[in-house]
N, C-alpha and C positions, 0 to 999 in steps of 0.2 A: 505625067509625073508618076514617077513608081512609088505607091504607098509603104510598101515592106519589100525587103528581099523576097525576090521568089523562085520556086524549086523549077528548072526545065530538063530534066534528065533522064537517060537514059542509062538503067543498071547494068552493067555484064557480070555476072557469075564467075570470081578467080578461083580454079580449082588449083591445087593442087596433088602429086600421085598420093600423099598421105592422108590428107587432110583440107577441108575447105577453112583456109584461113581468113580470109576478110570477107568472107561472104558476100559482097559485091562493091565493086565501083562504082562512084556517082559524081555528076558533074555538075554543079549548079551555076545558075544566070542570074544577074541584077541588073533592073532595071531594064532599057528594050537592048540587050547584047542577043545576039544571036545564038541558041544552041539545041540539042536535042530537048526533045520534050518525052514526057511521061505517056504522053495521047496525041495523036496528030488531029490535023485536023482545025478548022476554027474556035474560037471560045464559045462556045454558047452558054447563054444565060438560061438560069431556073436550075431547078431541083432539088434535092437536101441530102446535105454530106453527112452518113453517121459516123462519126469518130468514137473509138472505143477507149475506153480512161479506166484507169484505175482509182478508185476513191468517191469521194463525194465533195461539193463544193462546203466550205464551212465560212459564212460570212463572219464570225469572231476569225479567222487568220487569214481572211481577206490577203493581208499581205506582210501576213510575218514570214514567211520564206523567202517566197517571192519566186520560186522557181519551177517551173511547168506544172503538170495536174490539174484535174479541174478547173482550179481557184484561176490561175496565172491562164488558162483556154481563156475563161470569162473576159479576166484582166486585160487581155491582149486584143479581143477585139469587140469587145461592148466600148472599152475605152480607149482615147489616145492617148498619146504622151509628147512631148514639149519637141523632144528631137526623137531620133533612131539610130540604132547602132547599124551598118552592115554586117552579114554573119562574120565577115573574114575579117573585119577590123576593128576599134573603140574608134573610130571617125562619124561623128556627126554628123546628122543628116537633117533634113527643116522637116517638120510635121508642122504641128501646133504653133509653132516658133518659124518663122519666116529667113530667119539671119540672128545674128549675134555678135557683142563687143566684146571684150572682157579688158577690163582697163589693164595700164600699163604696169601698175603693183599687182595686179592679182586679187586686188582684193573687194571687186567687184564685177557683174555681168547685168548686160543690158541684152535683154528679148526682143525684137519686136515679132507681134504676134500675128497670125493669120488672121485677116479681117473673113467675115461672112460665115461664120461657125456657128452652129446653133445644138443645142444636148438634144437629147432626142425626144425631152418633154419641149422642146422650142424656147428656150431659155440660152443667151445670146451668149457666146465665148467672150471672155474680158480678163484682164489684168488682174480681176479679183479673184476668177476662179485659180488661177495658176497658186495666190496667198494660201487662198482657203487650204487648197490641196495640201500645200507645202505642210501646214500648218495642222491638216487633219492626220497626214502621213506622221507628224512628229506625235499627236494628242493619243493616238491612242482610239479603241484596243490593241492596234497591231501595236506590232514590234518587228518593222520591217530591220532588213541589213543595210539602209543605208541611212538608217536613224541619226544615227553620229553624224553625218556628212548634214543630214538636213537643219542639224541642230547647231551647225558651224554659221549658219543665216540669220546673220542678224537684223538685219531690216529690210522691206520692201519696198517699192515707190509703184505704186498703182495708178498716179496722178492720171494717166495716161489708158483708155479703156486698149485702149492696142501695144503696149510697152510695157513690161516689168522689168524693173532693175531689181537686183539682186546683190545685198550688200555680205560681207564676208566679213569673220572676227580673222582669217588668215588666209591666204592664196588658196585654192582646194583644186589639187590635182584631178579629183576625181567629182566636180562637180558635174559635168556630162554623163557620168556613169548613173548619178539620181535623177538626171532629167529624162535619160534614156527610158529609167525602171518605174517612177511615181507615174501612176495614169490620174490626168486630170477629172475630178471629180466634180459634180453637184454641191457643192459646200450646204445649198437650200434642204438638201435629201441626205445629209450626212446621216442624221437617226435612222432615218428607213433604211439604209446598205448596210449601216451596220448591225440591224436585226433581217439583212436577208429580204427584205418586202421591196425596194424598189434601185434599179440600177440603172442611175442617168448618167449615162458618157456621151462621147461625141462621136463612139466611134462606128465600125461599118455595119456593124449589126447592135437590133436592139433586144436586150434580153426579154423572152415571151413565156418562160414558164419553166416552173423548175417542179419534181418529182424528187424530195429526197432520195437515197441512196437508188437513185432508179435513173431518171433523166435530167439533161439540162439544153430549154431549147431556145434558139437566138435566132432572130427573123434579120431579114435584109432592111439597112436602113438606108431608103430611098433618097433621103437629103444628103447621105453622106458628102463631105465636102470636097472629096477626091473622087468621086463619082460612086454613083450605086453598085454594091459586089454585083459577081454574074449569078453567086447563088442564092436562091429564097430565103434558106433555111438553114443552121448547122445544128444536130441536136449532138450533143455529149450522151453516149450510151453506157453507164458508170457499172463496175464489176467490180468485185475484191478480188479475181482470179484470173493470172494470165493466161491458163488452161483456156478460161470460158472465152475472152478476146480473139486467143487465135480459134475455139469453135467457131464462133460466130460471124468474123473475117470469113472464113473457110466456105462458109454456110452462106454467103451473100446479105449476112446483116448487118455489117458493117464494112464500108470502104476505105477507111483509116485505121489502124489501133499501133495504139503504141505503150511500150513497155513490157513486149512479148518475150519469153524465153529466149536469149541467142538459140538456143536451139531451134524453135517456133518459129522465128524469122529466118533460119536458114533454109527450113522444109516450105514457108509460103513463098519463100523468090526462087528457090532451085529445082519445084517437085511443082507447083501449083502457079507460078510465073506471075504471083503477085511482086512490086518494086520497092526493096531498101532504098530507104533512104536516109541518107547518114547527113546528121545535121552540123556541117561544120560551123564551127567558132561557139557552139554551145557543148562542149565538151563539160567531163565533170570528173572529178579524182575518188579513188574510192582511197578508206584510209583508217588506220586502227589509233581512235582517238583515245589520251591517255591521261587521268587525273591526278596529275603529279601531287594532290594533296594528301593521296592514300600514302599512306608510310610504307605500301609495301614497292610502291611506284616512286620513290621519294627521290632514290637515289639514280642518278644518269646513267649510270652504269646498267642498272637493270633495266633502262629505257634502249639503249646502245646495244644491248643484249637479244631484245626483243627485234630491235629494228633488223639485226642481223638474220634473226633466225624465220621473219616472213619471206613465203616463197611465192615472190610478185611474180615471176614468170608463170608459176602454175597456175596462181589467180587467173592475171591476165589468158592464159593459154587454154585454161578448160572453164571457167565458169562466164567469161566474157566472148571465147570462141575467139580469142586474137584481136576482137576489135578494141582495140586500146594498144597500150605502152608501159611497161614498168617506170617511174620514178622514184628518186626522194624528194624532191623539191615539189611544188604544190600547182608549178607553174607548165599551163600544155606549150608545144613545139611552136606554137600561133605569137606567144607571149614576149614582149619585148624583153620580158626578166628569165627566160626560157635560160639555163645554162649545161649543157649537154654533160660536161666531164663534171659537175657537182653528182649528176643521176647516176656517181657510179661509186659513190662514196659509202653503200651500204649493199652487200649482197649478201645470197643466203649463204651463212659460215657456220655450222652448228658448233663446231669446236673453237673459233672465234668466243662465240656466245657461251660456251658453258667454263670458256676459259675467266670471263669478265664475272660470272655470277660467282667464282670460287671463293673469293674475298666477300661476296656480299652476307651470304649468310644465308640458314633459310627463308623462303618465300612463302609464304601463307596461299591458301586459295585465292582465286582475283576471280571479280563477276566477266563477262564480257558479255556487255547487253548488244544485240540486233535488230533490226525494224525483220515483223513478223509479214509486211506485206510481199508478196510473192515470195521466190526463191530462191535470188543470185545473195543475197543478205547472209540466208542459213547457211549456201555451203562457204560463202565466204568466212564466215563466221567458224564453221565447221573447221575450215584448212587451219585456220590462224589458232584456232586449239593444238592440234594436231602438232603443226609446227612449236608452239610453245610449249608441249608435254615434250617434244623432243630434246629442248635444257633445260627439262628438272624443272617449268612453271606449269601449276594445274591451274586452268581456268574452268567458270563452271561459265554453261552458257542462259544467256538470260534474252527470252523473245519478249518482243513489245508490238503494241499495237501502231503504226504510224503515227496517230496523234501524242501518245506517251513519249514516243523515242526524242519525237519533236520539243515537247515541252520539257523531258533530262535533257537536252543540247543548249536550248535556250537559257534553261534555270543552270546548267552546271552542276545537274545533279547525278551525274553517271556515277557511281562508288568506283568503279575500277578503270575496263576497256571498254569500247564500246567501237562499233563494224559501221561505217556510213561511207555516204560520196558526199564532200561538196560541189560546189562550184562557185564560182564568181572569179578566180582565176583570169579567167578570160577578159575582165573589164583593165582600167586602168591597175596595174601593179599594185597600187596603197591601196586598194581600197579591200586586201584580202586583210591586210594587219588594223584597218579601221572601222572593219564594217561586218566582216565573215563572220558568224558566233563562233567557228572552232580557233579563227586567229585571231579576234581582237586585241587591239594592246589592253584597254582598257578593260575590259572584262571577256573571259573568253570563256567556253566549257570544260578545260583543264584546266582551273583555276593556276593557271602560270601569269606568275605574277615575274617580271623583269626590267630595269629602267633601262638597259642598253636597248633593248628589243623595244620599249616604250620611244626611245629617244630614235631609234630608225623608221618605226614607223611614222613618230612625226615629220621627221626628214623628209621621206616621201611623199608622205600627205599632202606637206605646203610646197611641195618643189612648184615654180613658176610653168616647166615643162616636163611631162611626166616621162619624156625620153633624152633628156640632159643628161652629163654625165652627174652632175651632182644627185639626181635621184637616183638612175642606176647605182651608184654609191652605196646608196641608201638599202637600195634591193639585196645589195652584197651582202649588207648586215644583217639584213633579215633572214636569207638563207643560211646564214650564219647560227643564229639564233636557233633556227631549224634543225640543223644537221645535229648542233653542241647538244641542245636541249631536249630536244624531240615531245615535246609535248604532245607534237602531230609524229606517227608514222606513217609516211604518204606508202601506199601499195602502186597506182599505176590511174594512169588518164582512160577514161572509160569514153569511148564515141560514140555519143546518144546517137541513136536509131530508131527510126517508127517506120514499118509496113502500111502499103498503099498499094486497092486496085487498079487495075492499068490502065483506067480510065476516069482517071484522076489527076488535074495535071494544078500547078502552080500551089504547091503550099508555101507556106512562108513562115519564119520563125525567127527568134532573135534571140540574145545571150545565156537567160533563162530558163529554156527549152519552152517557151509559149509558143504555141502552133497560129500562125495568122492567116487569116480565109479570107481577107480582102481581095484577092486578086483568085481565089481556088476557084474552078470549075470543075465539069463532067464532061464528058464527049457525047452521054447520052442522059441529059438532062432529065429524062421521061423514067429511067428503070428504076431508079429508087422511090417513085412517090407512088 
């Protein structure tokens, strides 16, 4: 049984005579398919992979994002989860959960669950933990993205130590997308995980020791129920500086890092023959989010203006090095709600843009906050000034620390613009308008408040099949909403990427960007310990 999707590929270097545009090709394998690998060779077991991260784990956000870094490393393979996504599709996969019903209204599911599971304190998998989980996801401190969707659960049937049913207040399109992302917890150790002191999962490794803003190390757990990883050990080697990740990659002290410079990742795979790896189906949008509650943002017209005057191509072309795509829609090329001729409903038009501001009237300053971690932020940040002083809007720019930029998104505290990437795109369609902080119908970080836009994302939420015509319907409205409103200006689909030595073979990873080492080995188990 294959436990995660896993990487077997082999990178080629696309040159081209101007410029290295996609800086390499990758081909990845699930499950036992046959194809190139990263290492030839047999699997061999032992060693310890250091993987280079940016941040620090912070058990208070556990899983309020929910999407790669530290937190989500832990997340992904200290614990399980119910099913699994493949990187290429939202298709279901069994983990924890064996099979599945889902009545004929929609508005319940029935688990049954893998007998022989044990946490890694030896505390036996059951019907109850899947409640507790569900329950502790919803309580709090987090504030995960798919809170809404867990809070749609109205009752559980645990009668059964190997069976959960799962009752529903409405059909939920996107209830696989929460069972995908919640990892089954210790409900008995809730207090200790959420002060950081103890982390009981099921999954393939058990966590062995954490070093604030320095290390995080997770040993091999031998009972695992899909069989023992081949490796011993994975320690997380945490930086604030993607400089210092590609040093120390460079330097042989790390065999993974990710979140390097496109430039940094271009000179380890072209100049030093380290392997991109390009994480399909975990893609992420970068985007200039906008607080329609500022009066100086009030009016559409100045939203319509703005959208006109970003130059997504530049973006994408020098700060991302071509790996991505320009859009307006939020949705990647992967996406069943994907619509190719909407991505062409806003390019850059400066006299477009300063023809719309004429009637507006003057424009006051406007902040445009950015996350201060690394670099691709500032100059994104940088251009979209630059473009905005171009029709007569001065913006000042305003850097934040990671954890601040996080908690202005969540609270909808931005005053003006503000420079980020989502994700979740990738999952089922509804679940960007019911679950995303920058789209929620319900509360989102431009405090956009609309009942059409409210009434399509319900449309899609409860559709019975999330690829019916009646939900596509639904998607229509909501790109709708998009384009008219723009609360969001999408800039372009960003192709997350992490560098890896060449003898490193099977990473694994899923919609989120969490990197999974259940199945990773070395060729040379012995050089890193």
């Amino acid at each position: 049984m294959s436990r995660h999707p896993r990487l077997r590929s082999v990178c080629a270097l696309v040159l081209t005579v101007a410029t290295v545009v996609g800086l390499t090709a990758c081909r990845s394998a699930v499950d036992a398919q046959q194809a190139s690998s990263t290492a030839t060779g047999p699997v061999r077991n032992g060693g310890e992979l250091r993987v280079g991260v940016l941040g620090d784990i912070s058990p208070s956000k556990f899983l309020q994002i929910g999407t790669g870094g530290p937190n989500g490393h832990v997340v992904a393979n200290v614990f399980d989860t119910l099913v699994t996504y493949p990187p290429e599709s939202s298709k279901p996969r069994p983990s924890l959960a064996t099979s599945w019903t889902t009545a004929p209204d929609g508005r319940s599911l029935t688990l049954d669950l893998r007998e022989g599971v044990t946490c890694h304190n030896g505390k036996p998998f059951t019907s109850q933990d899947v409640k507790e989980s569900i329950l502790a996801y919803l309580g709090g401190p987090w504030t995960p993205q798919f809170k809404r969707t867990a809070a749609a659960i109205t009752g559980y049937d645990v009668s059964d130590p190997h069976r959960v049913t799962l009752r529903f207040a409405h059909p939920l399109s996107n209830i696989f997308d929460l069972l995908d992302s919640a990892p089954i917890i210790d409900g008995d150790t809730l207090d200790e995980l959420k002060a950081g002191r103890t982390f009981n999962g099921t999954g393939p490794f058990r966590f062995a020791s954490w070093t604030p803003n320095s290390t995080v190390r997770l040993v091999r757990n031998d009972h695992y129920w899909a069989g023992a990883p081949p490796l011993d050990a994975v320690t997380l080697v945490e930086s604030t500086d993607p400089k210092s990740l590609y040093t120390r990659l460079r330097t042989g002290q790390l065999d993974v890092a990710e979140e390097l410079t496109p430039q940094d990742q271009q000179l380890a795979t072209e100049r030093y023959g380290f392997t991109d790896v390009e994480l399909t189906g975990a893609e992420s949008q970068v985007y200039v989010g906008v607080n329609v509650a500022n009066p100086a943002l009030a009016d559409p017209r100045v939203r319509r203006a703005i959208a006109l005057a970003v130059d997504r191509d530049r973006i994408i072309g020098d700060v991302y090095r071509g790996s991505g795509y320009p859009v307006n829609l939020p949705w990647p090329k992967t996406s069943p709600a994907y619509d190719e001729s909407a991505n062409h409903t806003y390019r850059r038009d400066v006299e477009k843009a300063k023809a719309l501001l004429r009637d507006v009237g003057p424009i006051p300053p406007i902040d445009l906050d950015y996350t201060s971690t690394g670099t691709a932020f500032r100059v994104v940040a940088e251009i979209v000034q630059s473009n905005l002083r171009d029709i007569g809007i001065t913006v000042n720019l305003v850097p934040n620390e990671e954890t601040v930029q996080a908690k202005k998104l969540i609270g909808s505290q931005f005053p003006g613009l503000w420079v980020l990437q989502h994700a979740f795109a990738q999952f089922t369609p509804s679940t960007l308008a019911v679950s995303a902080y920058p789209f929620n119908a319900a509360k989102n970080s431009s405090n956009y408040v609309s009942g059409e836009y409210a009434s399509a994302a319900q449309a899609a939420w409860t559709a019975t099949d999330p690829t019916s015509p009646e939900a596509v319907a639904a998607y229509r409205r909501l790109d709708k909403a998009w384009l008219d409103d723009l609360f969001i200006v999408e800039i372009g689909v960003v192709l997350t990427r992490i560098t890896a030595a060449p003898d490193v073979r099977d990473i694994g990873w899923d919609h989120r960007v969490q990197l999974h080492f259940a199945d990773t080995s070395l060729t040379d188990p012995d050089r890193s310990t």
